[in-house]
N, C-alpha and C positions, 0 to 999 in steps of 0.2 A: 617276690622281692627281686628280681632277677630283672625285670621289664626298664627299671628305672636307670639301673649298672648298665645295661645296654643303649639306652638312651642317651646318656652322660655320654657313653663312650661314642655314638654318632657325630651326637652333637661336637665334639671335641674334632672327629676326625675332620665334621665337615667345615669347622672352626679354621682345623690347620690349612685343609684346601683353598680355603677366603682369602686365609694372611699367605700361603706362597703365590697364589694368582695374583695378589697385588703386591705381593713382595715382586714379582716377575714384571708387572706392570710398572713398578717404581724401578728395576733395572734398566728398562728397556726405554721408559721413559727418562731418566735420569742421563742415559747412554745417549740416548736419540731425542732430545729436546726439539720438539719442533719448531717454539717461536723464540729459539735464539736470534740474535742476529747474523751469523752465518748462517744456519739452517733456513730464516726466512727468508734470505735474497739466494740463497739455493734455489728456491719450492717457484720464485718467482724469475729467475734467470730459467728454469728448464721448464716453464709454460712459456715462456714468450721469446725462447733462443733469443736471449738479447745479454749485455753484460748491467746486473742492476747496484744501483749505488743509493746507499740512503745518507741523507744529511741529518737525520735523528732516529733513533729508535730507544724506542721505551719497552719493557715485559709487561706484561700485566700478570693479575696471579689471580684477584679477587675482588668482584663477587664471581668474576670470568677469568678464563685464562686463554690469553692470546698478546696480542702487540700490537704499539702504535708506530707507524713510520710515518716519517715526514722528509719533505723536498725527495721521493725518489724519481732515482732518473733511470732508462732505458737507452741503451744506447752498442750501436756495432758499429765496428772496427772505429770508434772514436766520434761516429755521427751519431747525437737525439735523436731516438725515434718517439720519447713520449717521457711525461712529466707527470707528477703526479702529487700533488702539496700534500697530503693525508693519505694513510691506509690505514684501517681502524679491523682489526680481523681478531673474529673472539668467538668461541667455542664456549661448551660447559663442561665440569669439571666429570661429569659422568661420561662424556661423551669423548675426551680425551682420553677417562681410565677405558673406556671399554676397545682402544686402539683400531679403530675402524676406518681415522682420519678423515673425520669431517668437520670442518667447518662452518658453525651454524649460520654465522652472518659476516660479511666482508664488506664494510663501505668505503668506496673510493672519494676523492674530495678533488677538485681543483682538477681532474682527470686531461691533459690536453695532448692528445696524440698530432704527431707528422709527421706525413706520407711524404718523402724523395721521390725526385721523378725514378730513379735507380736505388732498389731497396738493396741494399746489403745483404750477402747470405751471412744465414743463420748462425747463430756460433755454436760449437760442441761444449756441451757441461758436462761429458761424461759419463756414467752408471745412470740407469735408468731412473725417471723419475718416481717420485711415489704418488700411486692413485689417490689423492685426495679428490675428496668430493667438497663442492660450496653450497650448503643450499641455496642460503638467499646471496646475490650480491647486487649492490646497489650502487652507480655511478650517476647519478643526476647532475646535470649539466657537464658534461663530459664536452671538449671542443674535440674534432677531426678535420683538420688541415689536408689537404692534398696540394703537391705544385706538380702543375703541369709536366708537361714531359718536354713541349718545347720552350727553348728560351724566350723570356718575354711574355707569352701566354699567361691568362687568368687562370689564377688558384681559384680551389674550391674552398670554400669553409661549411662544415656542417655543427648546428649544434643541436645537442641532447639535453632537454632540458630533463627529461626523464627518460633512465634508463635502470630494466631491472631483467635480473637474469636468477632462475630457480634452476635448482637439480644441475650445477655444473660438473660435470664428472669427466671422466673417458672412457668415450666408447658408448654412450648414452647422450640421448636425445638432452635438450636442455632446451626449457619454457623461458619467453621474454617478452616483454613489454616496454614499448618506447614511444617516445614523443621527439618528433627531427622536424626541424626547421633546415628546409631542401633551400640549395643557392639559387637554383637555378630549373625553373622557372621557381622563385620566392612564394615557398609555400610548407605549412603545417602537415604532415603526417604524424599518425596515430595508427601504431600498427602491434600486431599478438600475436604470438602462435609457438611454434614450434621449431627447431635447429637441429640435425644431427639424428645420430651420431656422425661425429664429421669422417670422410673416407679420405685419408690422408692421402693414398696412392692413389684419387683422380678428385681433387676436391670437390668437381662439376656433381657429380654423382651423391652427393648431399642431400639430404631430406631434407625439405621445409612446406612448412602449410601454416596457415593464417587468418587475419583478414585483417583489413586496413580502411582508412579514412584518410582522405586531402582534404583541407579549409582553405578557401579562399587563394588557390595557388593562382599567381599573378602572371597572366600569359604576356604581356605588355613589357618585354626586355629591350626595349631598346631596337624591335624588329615590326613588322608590318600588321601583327596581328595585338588584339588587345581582351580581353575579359578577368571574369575572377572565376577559375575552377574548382567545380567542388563535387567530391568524388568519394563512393565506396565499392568494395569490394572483397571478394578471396579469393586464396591463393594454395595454392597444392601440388607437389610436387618434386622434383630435385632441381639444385640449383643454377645448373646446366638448361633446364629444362624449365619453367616454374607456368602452371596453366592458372590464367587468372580468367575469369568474369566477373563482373559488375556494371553501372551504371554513373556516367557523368553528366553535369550540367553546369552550361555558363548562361547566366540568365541577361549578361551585358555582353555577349561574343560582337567583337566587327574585325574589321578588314580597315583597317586605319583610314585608305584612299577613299572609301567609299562614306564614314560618317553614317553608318547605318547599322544600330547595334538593335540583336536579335537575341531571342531565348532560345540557345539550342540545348538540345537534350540528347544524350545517347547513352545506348547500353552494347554494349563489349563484348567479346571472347577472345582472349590471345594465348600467345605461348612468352613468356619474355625468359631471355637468355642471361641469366642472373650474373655470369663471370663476366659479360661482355659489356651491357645493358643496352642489347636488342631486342624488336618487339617484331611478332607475328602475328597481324591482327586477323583469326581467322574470320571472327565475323564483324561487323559494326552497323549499327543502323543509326541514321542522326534524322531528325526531323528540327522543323522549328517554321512557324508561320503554318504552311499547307503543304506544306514538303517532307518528304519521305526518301531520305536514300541507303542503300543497301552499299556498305565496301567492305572491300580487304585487301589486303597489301601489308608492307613492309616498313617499319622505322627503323634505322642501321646505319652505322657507319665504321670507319674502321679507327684503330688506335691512333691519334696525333692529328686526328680530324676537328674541326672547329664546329662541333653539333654533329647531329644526324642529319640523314636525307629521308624523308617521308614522302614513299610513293605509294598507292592509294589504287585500284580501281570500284570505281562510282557507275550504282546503275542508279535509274530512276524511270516511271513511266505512270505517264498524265503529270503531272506535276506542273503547276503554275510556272512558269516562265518568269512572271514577273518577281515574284519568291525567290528566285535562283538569282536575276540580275540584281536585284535589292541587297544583294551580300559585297557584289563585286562594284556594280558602278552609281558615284556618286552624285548623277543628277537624279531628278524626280520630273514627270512620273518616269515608269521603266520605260527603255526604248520597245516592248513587247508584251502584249499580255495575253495568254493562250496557254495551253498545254503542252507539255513537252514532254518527248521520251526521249531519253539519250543513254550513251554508256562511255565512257570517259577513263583512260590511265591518266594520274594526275601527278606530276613527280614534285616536290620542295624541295630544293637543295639546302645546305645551311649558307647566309652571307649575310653581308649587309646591307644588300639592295631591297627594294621596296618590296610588297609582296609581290604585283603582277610584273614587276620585272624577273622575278626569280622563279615564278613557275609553269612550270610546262606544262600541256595539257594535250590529249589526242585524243579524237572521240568520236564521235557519230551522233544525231540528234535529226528529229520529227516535229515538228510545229504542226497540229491543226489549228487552222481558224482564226490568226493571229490577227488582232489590230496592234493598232502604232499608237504608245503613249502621247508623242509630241503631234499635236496641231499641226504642224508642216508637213509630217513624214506622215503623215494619215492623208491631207487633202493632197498628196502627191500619187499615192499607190491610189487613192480615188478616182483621180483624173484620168491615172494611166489605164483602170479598169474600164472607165467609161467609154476615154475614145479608143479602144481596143475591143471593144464589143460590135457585133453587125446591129445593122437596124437603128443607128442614134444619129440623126440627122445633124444635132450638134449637140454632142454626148461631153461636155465642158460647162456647158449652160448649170448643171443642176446634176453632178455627180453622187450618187450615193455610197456611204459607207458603206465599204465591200475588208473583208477577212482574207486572212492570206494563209496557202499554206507551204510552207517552209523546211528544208531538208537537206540534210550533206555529212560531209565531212570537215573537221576541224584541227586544226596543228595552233595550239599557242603557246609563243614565244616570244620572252622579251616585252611583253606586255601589248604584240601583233598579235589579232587572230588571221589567222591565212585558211580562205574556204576553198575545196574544191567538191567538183561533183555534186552542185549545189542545185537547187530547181527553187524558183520564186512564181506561185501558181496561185492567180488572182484568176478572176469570171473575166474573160476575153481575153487572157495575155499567159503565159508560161515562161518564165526566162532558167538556163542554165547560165551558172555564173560560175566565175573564180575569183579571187581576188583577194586584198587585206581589210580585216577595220582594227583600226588602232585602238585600244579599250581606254588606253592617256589619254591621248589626247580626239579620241571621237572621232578619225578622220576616217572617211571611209573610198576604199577604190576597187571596185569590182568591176569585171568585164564579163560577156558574153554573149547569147543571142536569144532573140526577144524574139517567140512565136505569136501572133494577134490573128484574132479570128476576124477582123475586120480588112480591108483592103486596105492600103497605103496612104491611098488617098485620102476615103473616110477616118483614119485613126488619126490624119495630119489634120483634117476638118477646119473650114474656113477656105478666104482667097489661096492658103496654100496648094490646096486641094487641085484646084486648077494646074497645076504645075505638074504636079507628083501624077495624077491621071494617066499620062503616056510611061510614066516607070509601071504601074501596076503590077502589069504582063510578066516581067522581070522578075520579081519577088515573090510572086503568087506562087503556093506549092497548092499541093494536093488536100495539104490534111490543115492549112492554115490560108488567111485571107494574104498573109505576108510573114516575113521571117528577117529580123534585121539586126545588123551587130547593135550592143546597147551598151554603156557605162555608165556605171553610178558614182559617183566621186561628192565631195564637199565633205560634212560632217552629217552628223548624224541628226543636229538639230536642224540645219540648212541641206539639205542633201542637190544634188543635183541629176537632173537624170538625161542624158544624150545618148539621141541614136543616130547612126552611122547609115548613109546610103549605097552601104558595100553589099552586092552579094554573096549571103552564104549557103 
């Protein structure tokens, strides 16, 4: 009889413990109302150090209890820094009493932040905040404004058509999901991963990791180059720091000058500098046609700069020539067709000049075996092989196509290539040259000197021959029949080729 009286009496004690814990919870709550209207532009002035002001606020109670606000604004020392047409923040009634401060779901509306070139410090709200947690919050089409820093200078605009954020807390990592429409190159991302916890004393030092997706980012701004990008990848790291790989392709890439759009493809490894948005490209391979190159280099510039500068070094080897010319210059066929090994620093500054006016290039490069696309520039190096050869009685009659091979160094600037250290090495003939070819406008002017295995006279062949017979002696060396100053000039489709009766 006894089991029951003591049952009662549990029951009762544990009765009374139910109604003080929520007797204490209606204290505390009733004390500490969270979605008053003081308390909620409290919770949201001490996340965003800003001062916040609502043009409406409603409570809610039930079936949820949280608040609606509408027209809020953010704002230091009297500047907007963001608007916000709706807040709709709502919890459940268990998850309130059990005083853990979380809120289940917070959706933003009309969300449109802007960036001052000069942000305002932060304002003090005094006593610390309270760790509330959000699970879900949801800002879909969210706009982000930035204005430049210098006067005059183009803003950015970004928008969100979807933006969602889980697990917002402090001091904890927090999962996100978004979709930006990027200004600049005009392009779709789709990107997930991970944030935080954020390190307040070096923000650089941030966790983040991911992966991502570009659609159709539009390279054609108004500058020398044209395709539609489209790109994946991940990302891991801090955000100081962020190491990304993946793989991109523009399956319509050109070089505007040139009218010649190509399928290029590459795949990646960088380091990108998340606070700056510098890139270290440690690896890259691009291919596209028959071509294969290997770079790495640097995309950076600094604050109040008009773009980046992308400078680049490029190996390649064997590699079609005519592959490589097909990018840059607009006529057909290639002024070269043959294999090439080269290595090349490639700098792009940013401006508004055309592409080969704005980039600069230094390199070295090997040609075997090279013919000449144009019909002119072929039966010229033909002619010049024949009568430069011993043994051809009149080596012009019936010239055959002969291969060249080709080697130097290279400086272009300004849309000039400038050769030196150069050697032009055809069957009878050897030339070291220097000189420019214009890649505009095709003009070409080199100088130097032309070894021929053939005598003077012979390689002159004809009534000239007669003439030139008593110079012979003159010009003859050891290891060639003659050696004479040479210059090529004209253009590239008309070339011209004159030699000098100086000794060298």
């Amino acid at each position: 009889m006894q089991r029951p009286v003591h049952f009662r009496r549990a029951l009762a004690i544990g009765g009374i413990m139910v109604a003080a814990v929520l007797a204490a919870d209606g204290i505390i709550i009733a004390t500490h109302w969270p979605f008053s209207r003081p308390a909620a532009a409290l919770a949201l002035e001490r996340a965003a150090a800003s001062r916040v002001t609502f043009g409406h606020f409603d409570p809610a109670f039930f079936p949820r209890v949280g608040y609606v606000a509408e027209n809020v604004t953010f704002e230091r020392n009297g500047l907007p820094l963001a608007t916000i047409r709706v807040i709709r923040c709502m919890t459940s009634w268990p998850m309130l009493l059990s005083l853990t401060h979380r809120v289940e779901h917070m959706q933003l509306e009309g969300v449109h932040v802007q960036i001052p070139a000069h942000v305002p410090s932060p304002i003090q709200t005094g006593s610390p905040a309270i760790e509330t947690t959000v699970t879900e919050l949801v800002a879909d089409g969210t706009i982000l404004e930035v204005t430049p820093r210098e006067d005059g200078g183009p803003g950015l605009r970004f928008e969100l058509p979807r933006l969602r954020v889980t697990n917002l807390a402090k001091d904890k990592a927090l999962r996100f999901e978004t979709v930006l429409h990027n200004p600049k190159p005009n392009a779709t991302i789709v990107a997930n991963g991970a944030f935080g916890p954020l390190k307040k004393s070096d923000p650089k030092q941030t966790p983040l990791s991911g992966s991502f997706r570009i659609a159709r980012a539009n390279l054609d701004e108004g500058g020398s180059i044209a395709g539609l990008l489209a790109a994946t990848g991940e990302f891991r790291g801090v955000l100081g720091r962020v190491d990304v790989h993946g793989k991109a392709e523009v399956p319509n890439f050109e070089v505007k000058s040139s009218h010649h759009p190509i399928d290029l493809k590459t795949n990646y490894r960088a380091v990108v500098d998340g606070a700056h948005g510098n890139i270290s490209i440690q690896a890259l391979t691009a291919s596209w046609m028959q071509i294969t190159l290997t770079a790495h280099g640097d995309i950076s510039g600094q604050p109040g700069q008009n773009g980046k500068t992308i400078a680049l070094y490029f190996e390649a080897s064997h590699a079609p020539v005519e592959d490589l010319f097909h990018i840059f210059v607009s006529g057909d066929p290639s002024p070269l067709e043959g294999p090439i090994t080269f290595h090349a620093r490639v700098v792009l500054p940013p401006g508004k000049q055309k592409f080969l006016r704005r980039v600069r290039l230094d390199g070295a490069f090997h040609i075997d075996h090279a013919s000449f696309g144009h019909p002119n520039s072929q039966e010229r190096v033909d002619e010049l092989s024949a009568r430069t050869r011993r043994g051809h009685n009149d080596p012009v009659k019936d010239p055959q196509k002969v291969t060249a091979d080709l080697s130097g160094d290279v400086k272009l600037r300004g849309g000039t290539a400038e050769f030196s250290n150069s050697t032009f090495d055809v069957p009878g003939a050897k030339a070291h040259l220097s000189g420019t070819y214009d890649l505009i406008s095709e003009a070409v002017d080199l100088n130097g000197k032309l070894a021929m295995q053939a005598s003077l006279s012979r390689a002159a062949g004809g009534m000239k021959s007669i003439f030139l017979l008593p110079l012979d002696p003159f010009f003859k060396t050891r290891d060639a029949g003659a050696v004479v100053a040479v210059h090529i000039g004209g253009t590239y489709a008309h070339p011209v080729f004159k030699a000098s009766l100086r000794k060298h």
